[in-house]
N, C-alpha and C positions, 0 to 999 in steps of 0.2 A: 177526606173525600171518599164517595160511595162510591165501588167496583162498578164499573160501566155493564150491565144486562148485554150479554152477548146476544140475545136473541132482537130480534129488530121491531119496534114500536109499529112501523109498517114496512110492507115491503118497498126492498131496496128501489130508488129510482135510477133502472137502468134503461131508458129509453130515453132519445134525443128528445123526442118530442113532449117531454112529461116536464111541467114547468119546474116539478122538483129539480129536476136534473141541475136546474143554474138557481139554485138556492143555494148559499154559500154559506149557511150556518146548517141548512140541511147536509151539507158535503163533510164539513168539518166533524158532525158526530158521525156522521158515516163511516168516517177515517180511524175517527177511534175507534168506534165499536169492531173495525173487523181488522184494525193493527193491533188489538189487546188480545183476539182471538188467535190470531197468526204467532203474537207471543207468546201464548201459553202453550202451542202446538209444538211450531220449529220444524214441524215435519219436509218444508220447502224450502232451510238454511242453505243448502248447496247448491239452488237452482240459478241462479241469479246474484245481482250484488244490490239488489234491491233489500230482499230478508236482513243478511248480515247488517246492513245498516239499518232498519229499522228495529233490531235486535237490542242492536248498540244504543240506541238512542232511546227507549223505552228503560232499558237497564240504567245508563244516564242519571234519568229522571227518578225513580228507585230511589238507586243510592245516594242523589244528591238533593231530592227536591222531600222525598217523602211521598213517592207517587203510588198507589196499589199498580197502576199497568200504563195506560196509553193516556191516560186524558189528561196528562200536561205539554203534551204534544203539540206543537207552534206550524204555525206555515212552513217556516222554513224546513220543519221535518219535513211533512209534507210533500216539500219541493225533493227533494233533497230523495227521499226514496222514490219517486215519482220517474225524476230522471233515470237512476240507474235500473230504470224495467226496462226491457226491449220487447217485451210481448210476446213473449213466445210461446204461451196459453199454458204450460204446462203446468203451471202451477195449479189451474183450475184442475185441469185434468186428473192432477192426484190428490186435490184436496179431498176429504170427506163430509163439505159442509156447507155442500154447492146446493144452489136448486136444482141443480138434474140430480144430486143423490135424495134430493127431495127433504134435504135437513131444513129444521127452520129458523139457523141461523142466518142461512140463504148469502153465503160467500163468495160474492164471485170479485177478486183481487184484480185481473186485467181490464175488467172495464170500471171497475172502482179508482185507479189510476191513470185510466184515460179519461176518466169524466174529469179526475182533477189537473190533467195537461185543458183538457177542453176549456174549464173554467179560466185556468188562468192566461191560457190566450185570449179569451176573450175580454179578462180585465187589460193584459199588458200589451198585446199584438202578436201576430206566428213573430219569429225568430228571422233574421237573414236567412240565418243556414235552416231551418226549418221548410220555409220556401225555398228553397234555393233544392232540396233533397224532395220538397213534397211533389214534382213535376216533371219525372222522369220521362212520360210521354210526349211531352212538352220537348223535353231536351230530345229526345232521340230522334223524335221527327225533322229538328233542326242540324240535328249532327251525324245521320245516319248519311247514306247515298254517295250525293256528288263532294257534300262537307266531310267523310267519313275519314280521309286518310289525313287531312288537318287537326280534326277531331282528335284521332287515334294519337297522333305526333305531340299531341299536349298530353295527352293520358299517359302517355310513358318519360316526357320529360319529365325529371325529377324538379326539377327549377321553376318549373311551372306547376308544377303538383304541388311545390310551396307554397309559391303566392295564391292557388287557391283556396289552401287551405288558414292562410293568413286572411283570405277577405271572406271564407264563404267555411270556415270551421269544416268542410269535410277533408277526411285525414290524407297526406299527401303519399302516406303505408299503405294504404285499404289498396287492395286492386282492382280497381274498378273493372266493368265492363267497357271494351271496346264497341265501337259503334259500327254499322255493318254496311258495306258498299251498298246491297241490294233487303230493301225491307221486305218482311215476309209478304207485304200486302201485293207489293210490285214482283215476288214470286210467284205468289197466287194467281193472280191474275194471267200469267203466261206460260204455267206447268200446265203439260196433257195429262189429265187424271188418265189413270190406272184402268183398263177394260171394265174392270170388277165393282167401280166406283157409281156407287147407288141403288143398285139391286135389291141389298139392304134396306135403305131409307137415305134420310140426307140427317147429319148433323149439322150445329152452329159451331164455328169455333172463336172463341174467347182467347185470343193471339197473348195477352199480357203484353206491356211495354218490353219485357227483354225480351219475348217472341217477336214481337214485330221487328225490334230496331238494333236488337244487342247480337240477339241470336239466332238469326231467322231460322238457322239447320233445326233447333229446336220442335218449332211450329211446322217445317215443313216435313221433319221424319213422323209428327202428328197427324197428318194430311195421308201421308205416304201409305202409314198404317190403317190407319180408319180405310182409306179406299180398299185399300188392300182386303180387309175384314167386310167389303162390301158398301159402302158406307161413301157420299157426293159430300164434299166440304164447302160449305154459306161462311163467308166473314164478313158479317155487317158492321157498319159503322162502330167506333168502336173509342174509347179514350179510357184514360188510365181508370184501374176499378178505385181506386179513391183510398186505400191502407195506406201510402205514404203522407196525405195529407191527417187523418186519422193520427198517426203516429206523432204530426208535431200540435196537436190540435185544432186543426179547422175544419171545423166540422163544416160549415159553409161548402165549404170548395170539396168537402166531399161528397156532401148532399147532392151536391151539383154535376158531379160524376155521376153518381152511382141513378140521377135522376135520365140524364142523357145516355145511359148506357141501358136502364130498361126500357125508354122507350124504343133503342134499334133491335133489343132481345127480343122481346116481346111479342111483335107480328110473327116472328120463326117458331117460338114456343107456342103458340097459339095451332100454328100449325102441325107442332108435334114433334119439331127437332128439340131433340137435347142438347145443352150448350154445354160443350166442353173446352176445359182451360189445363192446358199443359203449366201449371204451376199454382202448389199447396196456399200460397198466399194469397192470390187473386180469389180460387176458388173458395178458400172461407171467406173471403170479404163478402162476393157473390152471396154465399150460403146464410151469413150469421149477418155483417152488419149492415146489407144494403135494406132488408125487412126491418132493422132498426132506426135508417136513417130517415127511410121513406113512411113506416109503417101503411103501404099499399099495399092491396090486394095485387098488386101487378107485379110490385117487388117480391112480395112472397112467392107467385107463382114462376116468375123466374128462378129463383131460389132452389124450388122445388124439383125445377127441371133442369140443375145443374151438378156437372158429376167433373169432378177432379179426373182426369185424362187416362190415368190408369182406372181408376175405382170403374171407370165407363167398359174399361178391359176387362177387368174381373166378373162385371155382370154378365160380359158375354160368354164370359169364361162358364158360370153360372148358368146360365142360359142354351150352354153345348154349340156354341153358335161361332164360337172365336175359331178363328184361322190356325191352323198348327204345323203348315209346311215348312217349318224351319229348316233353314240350309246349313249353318253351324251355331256353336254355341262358344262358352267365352271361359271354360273352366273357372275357378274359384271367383266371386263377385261379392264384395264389401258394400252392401245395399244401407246406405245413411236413409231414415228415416228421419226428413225433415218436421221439426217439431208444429209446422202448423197443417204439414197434414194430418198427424196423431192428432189434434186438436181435434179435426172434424169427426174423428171416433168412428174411420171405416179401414181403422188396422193398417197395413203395409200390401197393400193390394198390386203395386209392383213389384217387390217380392216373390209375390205368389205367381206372376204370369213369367217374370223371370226361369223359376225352378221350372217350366214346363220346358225350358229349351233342352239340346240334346247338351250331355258332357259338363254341365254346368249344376253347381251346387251356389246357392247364396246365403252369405252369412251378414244378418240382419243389425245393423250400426246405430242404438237410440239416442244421441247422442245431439246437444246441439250445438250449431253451428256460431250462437251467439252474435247473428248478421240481422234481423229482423229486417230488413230492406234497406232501412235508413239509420236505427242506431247504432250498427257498428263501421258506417263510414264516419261518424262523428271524429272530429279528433280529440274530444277529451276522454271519450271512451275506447279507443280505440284499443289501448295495454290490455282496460280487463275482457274485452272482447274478445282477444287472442290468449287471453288467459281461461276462459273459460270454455275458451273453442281447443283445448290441449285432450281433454279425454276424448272429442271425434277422431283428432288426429291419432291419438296413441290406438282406440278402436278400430281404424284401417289398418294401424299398423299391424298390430293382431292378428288380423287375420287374413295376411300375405296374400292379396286380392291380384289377378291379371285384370282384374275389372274392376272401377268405382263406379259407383251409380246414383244418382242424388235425384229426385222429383223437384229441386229447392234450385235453380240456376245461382243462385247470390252465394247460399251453400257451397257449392261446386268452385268459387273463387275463394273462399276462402282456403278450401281442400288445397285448390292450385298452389296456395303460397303457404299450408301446412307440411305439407304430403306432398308435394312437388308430382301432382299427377293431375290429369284432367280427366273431371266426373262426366261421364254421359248425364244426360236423361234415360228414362228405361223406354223414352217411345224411341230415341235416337239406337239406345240396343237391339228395340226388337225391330228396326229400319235395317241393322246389320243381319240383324238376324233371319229379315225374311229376304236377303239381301236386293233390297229395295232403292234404286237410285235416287239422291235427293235433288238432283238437277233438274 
């Protein structure tokens, strides 16, 4: 057999809407071509347990079949490395032979393995536990409030942790988030904003399912801050940004999100507010795939006018315009750098607003957390989840922190059950910091 041409006959079909995309002999040499590439590399062997296994299984074929690289490669590979990715973009991020570095091998391996989760939902159906993990807004809204302390009282039983991990495969180890007496929406709605709130302008805020219903102190030390920095808080209607459906392949029920969430953005951004989302995952969905789901002019310009909750701090920071009456600060701070904010390639922008407080030095954690939202409550992945989540934990430890800080809330439970410490947000810091009441 002829070495499979690493470079690609046409460009890759990464777009929902391109009929390529659910062509399924189109998918297949797509797999080769850029699993033969990633074999000859190896550059991204320790990111994931995705590589090691398609490593193994190209070598495999080698020694037993007579293969030059990837092209005796079955579905079952396929499946098989598919699964063990959680999405953490990095890979992209350090590859060398991406379309943003403009090579014309044009590799992009995250959405190359979600197109083939998409595909094959769509041959076989989403999964129990796929659904079951794709509808976290869905579930908070149901178990937050008056259900919240029944809610909570299953999440900690162990006996019940089993059986739901027995009918619905999430892990009955993962720690889940507890569900919250009062949602952030029913916060909002009855906090007195701050003097200082709108002078500025007004932003939107993009709450995320753990801001609304897990976390609310999250969303509202967001609130707290922004008004504080001058700044009137809009939360329009609002439903999950659609990355846990994404994750088990339904693209359907994500489209369908991401379609009903720009139409409530949309009149705000028209107006001029910026939409900001206290958490790295919602906001690259926002950013990257709702212009790919929708491919609108509406969706891109939401997109366009959306900033990750710190990166929105940094510009003002940028702009001479950030607030700097800081009352205290937090000495040494162990700043985890969630992998999908690195994805969006605007650096550690909390970080940087962090070191302006007084007494406080931060040392920066790249480190993942190996949670992607939904794969690592799975219970078959759960061992390498935690096995891969050992160099963040060994990196806090490092660097002897009175402070963790994660932009990543899912991040921050895993920390709880590594590191036996509970991670702020950096909006919930700098809430302490301008000692700002979240009541």
């Amino acid at each position: 057999m002829s070495k499979i041409d690493p470079k690609p006959k046409t460009a890759p079909a990464f777009g929902f809407s391109d009929p390529r995309y659910w062509d399924e002999r189109d998918l297949e040499g797509e797999l080769k071509r850029v699993f033969e590439i990633c074999h000859s590399c190896r550059m991204c062997v320790n990111f994931c347990g995705s590589f090691p296994d398609l490593f193994s299984r190209v070598d495999r074929d080698i020694e037993t079949k007579d293969a030059h690289g990837a092209e005796m490669l079955d579905i079952d590979d396929f499946t098989s490395v598919t699964d063990l990715c959680w999405q953490c973009k990095m890979c992209y991020i350090e590859c060398p032979y991406t379309p943003d570095q403009g090579h014309a091998w044009m590799v992009d391996v995250p959405r190359l393995l979600q197109r083939e989760k998409a595909q094959r939902a769509k041959r076989q159906g989403i999964t129990m536990q796929d659904r079951a993990l794709g509808e976290p807004g869905r579930l908070g809204s149901l178990m937050s409030g008056t259900f919240a302390p029944v809610s909570n009282f299953v999440n900690a039983n162990r006996l019940m942790r089993k059986v739901n991990e027995k009918a619905l495969g999430i892990s009955s180890k993962f720690p889940v988030p507890g569900f919250a007496a009062q949602s952030f929406e029913r916060w909002l709605a009855k906090h007195e904003p701050l003097p200082s709130a709108g002078k500025s302008g007004t932003v939107a805020i993009f709450a995320t399912c753990l801001g609304d219903y897990n976390f609310p102190k999250l969303a509202a030390a967001t609130v707290r801050v922004l008004e504080k920095n001058g700044y009137a808080v809009e939360r329009p209607r609002q439903e999950c940004c659609g990355m846990p459906n994404l994750d088990g392949g339904d693209i359907d029920a994500a489209r369908a999100k991401a379609r009903f969430n720009v139409e409530q953005l949309l009149p705000l951004v028209e107006k001029g507010f910026p939409v900001i989302v206290p958490g790295p995952t919602c906001s690259y969905t926002i950013k990257k795939e709702w212009p790919e789901l929708l491919g609108t002019p509406e969706a891109k310009k939401v997109a366009a006018s959306t900033f990750e909750a710190m990166e929105f701090m940094e510009r003002l920071r940028r702009e001479k315009t950030l607030v700097k009456d800081f009352t205290k600060g937090f000495g040494k701070v162990a700043y985890h750098a969630a992998c999908h904010l690195r994805a969006q390639k605007i650096g550690t922008p909390g970080a940087r607003i962090l070191g302006l407080l007084p007494d406080t030095e931060v040392d920066i954690v790249e480190k993942c957390s190996a949670v992607d939202g939904t794969w690592g409550m799975k219970a078959q992945y759960y061992e390498m989840g935690r096995k891969y989540a050992q160099k963040l934990k060994r990196g806090i430890e490092n660097a002897e922190p009175k402070l963790v800080v994660t932009d990543c809330p899912l991040s921050a439970q895993r920390i709880l059950q590594e590191n036996d410490v509970t991670a702020l947000h950096p909006m919930e810091a700098l809430a302490g910091a301008y000692g700002l009441s979240l009541t």
